[in-house]
N, CA and C atoms as an extended XYZ file, in Angstrom:
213
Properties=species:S:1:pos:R:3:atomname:S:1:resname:S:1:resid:I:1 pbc="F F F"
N       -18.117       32.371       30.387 N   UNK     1
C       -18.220       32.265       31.819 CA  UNK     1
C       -17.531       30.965       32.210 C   UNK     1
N       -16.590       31.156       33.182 N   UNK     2
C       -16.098       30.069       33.733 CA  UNK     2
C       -16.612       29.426       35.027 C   UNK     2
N       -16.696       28.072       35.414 N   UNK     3
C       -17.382       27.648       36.508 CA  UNK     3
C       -16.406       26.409       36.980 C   UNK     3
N       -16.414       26.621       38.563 N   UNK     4
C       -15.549       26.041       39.319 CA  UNK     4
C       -16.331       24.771       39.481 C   UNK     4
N       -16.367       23.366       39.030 N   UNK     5
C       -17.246       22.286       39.399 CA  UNK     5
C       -17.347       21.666       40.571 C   UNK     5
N       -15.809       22.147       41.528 N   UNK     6
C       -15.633       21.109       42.306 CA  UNK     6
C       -16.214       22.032       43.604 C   UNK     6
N       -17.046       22.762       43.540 N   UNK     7
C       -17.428       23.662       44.835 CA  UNK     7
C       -18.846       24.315       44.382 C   UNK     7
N       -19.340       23.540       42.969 N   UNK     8
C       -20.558       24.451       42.421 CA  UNK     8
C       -21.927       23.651       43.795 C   UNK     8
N       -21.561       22.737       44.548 N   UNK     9
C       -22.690       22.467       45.217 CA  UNK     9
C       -23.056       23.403       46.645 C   UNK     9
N       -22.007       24.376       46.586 N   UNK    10
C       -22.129       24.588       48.318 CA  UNK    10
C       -22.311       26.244       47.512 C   UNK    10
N       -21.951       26.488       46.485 N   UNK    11
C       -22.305       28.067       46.006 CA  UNK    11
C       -23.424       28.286       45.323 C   UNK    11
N       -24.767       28.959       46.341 N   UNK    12
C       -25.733       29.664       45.654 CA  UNK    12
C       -25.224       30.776       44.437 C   UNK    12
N       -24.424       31.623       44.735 N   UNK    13
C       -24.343       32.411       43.720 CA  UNK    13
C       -23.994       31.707       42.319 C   UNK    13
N       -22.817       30.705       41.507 N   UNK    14
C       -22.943       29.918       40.951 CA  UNK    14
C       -23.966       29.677       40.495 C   UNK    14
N       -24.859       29.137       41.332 N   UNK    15
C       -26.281       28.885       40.623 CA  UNK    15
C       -26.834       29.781       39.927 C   UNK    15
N       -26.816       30.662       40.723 N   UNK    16
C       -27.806       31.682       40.404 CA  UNK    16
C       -26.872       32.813       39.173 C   UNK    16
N       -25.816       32.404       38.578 N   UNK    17
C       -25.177       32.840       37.762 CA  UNK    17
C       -25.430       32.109       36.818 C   UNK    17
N       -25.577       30.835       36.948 N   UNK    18
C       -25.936       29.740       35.592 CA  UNK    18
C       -27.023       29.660       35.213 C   UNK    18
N       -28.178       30.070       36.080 N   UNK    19
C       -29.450       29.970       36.000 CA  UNK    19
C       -29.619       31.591       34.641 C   UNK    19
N       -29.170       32.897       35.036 N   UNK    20
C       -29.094       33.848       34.670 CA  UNK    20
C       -28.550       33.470       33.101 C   UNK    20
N       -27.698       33.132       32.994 N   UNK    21
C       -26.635       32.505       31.692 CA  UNK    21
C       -27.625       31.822       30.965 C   UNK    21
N       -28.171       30.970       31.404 N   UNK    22
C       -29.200       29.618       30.650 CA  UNK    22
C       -30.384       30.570       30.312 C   UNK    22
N       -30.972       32.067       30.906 N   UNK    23
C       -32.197       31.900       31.091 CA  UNK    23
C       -31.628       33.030       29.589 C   UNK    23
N       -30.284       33.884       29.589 N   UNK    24
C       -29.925       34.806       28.460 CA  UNK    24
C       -29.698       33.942       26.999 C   UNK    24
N       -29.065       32.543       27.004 N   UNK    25
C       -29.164       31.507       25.939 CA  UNK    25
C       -30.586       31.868       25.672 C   UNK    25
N       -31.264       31.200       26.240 N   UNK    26
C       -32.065       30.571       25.725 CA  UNK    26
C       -33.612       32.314       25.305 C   UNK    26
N       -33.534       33.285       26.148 N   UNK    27
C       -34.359       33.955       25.554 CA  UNK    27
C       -34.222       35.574       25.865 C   UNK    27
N       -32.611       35.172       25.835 N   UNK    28
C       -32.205       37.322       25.878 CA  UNK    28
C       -31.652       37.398       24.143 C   UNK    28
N       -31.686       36.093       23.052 N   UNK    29
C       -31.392       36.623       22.205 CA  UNK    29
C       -29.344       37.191       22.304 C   UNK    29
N       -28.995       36.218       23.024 N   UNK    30
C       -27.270       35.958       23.427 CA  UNK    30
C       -26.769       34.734       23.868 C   UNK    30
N       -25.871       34.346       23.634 N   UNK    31
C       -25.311       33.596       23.915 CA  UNK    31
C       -23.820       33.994       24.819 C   UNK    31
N       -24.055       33.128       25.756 N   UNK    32
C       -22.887       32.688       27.207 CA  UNK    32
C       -22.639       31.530       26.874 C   UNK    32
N       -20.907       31.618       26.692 N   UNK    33
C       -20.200       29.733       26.775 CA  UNK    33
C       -19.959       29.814       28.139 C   UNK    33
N       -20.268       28.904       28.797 N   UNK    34
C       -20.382       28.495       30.039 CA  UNK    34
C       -19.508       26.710       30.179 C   UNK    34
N       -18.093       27.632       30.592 N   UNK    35
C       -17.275       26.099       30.403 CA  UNK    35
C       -16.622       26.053       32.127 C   UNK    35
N       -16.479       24.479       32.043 N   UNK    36
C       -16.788       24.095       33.539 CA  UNK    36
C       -15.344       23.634       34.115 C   UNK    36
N       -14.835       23.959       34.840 N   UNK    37
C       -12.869       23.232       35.002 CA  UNK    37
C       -13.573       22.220       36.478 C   UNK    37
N       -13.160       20.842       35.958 N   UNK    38
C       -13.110       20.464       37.125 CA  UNK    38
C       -13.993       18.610       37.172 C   UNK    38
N       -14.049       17.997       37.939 N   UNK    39
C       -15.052       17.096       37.878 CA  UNK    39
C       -16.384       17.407       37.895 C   UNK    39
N       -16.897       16.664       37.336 N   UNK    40
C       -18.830       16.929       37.243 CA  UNK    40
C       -19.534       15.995       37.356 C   UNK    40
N       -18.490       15.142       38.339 N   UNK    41
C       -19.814       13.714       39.458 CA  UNK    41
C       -20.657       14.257       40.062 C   UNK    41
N       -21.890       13.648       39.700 N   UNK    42
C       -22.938       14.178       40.903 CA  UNK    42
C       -23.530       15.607       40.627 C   UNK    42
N       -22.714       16.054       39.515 N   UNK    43
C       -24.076       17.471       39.412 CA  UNK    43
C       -24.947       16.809       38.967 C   UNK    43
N       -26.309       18.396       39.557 N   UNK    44
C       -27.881       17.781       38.916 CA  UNK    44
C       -27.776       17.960       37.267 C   UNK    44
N       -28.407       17.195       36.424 N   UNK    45
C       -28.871       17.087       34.952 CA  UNK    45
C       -28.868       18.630       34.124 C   UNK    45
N       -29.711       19.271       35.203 N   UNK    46
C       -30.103       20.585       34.873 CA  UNK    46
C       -28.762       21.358       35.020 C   UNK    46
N       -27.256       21.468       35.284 N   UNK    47
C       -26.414       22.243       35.787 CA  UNK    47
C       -25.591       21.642       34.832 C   UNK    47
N       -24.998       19.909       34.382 N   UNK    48
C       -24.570       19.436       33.217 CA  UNK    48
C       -24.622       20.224       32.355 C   UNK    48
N       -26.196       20.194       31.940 N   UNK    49
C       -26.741       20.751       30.598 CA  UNK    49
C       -26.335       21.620       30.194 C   UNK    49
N       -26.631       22.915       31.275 N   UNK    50
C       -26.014       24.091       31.005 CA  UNK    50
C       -24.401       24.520       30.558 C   UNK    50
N       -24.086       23.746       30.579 N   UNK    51
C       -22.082       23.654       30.199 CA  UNK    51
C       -21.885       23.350       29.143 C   UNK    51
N       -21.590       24.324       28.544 N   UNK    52
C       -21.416       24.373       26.759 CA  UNK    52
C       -19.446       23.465       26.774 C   UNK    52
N       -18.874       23.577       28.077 N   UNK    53
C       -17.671       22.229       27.429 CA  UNK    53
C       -16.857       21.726       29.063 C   UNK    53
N       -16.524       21.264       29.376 N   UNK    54
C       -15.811       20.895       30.279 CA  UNK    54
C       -14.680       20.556       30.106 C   UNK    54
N       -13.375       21.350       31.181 N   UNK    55
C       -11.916       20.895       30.685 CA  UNK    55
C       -11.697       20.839       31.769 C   UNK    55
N       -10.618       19.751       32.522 N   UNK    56
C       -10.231       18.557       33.640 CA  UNK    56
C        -9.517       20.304       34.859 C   UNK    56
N        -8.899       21.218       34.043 N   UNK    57
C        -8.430       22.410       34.782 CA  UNK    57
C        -8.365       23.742       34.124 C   UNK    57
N        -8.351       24.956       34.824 N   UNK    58
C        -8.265       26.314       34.519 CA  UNK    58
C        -7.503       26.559       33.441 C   UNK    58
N        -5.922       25.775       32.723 N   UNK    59
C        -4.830       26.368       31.898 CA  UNK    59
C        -5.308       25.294       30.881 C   UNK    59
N        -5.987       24.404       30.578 N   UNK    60
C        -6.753       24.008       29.574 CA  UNK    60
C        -8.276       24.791       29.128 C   UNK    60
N        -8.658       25.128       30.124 N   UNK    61
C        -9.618       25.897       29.876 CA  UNK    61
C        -9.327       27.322       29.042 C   UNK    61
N        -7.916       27.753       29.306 N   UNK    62
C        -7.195       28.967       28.813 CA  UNK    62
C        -6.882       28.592       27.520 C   UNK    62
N        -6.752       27.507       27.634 N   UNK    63
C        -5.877       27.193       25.993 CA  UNK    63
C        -7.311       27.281       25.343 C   UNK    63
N        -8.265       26.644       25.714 N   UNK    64
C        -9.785       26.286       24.877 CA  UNK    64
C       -10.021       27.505       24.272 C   UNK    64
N       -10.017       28.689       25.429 N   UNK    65
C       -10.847       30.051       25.099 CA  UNK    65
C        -9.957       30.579       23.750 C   UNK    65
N        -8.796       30.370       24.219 N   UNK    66
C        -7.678       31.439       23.181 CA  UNK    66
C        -7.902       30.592       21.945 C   UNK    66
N        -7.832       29.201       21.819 N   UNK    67
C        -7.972       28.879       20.687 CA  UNK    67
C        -9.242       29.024       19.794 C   UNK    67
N       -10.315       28.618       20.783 N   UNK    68
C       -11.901       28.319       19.493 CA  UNK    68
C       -12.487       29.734       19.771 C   UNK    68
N       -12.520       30.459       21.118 N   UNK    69
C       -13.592       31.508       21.474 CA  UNK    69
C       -12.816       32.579       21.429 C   UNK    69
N       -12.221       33.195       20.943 N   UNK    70
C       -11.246       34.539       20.653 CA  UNK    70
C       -11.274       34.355       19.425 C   UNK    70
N       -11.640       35.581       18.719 N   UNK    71
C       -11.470       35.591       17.543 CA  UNK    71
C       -10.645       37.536       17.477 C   UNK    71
């Protein structure tokens, strides 16, 4: 799952997509990489956490997936 950082404060859905993601980690028995393009001043602790990696934009984020998470 990819997440836009620089607009995650004004989007409920976002949330409520990460919240869903965190709640399948942690007890659907799956795992969601949940990587974040963008700055991440000022998110809450709880929304950090949830971000398995952060890359500065979208075509680094592309390179990340193709390289470690594609198999």
């Amino acid at each position: 799952m990819v997440v836009n950082l620089e607009d995650i404060g004004t989007s409920i859905g976002s949330h409520f997509e990460l919240g869903f993601a965190n709640a399948m980690n942690m007890f659907g028995g799956k795992h969601i990489f949940i990587i974040g393009i963008g700055n991440d001043d000022g998110l809450h602790p709880w929304i950090r956490e949830s971000i398995f990696r952060k890359e500065p934009d979208v075509y680094s984020a592309i390179e990340y997936i193709n390289s470690y998470l594609l198999v």
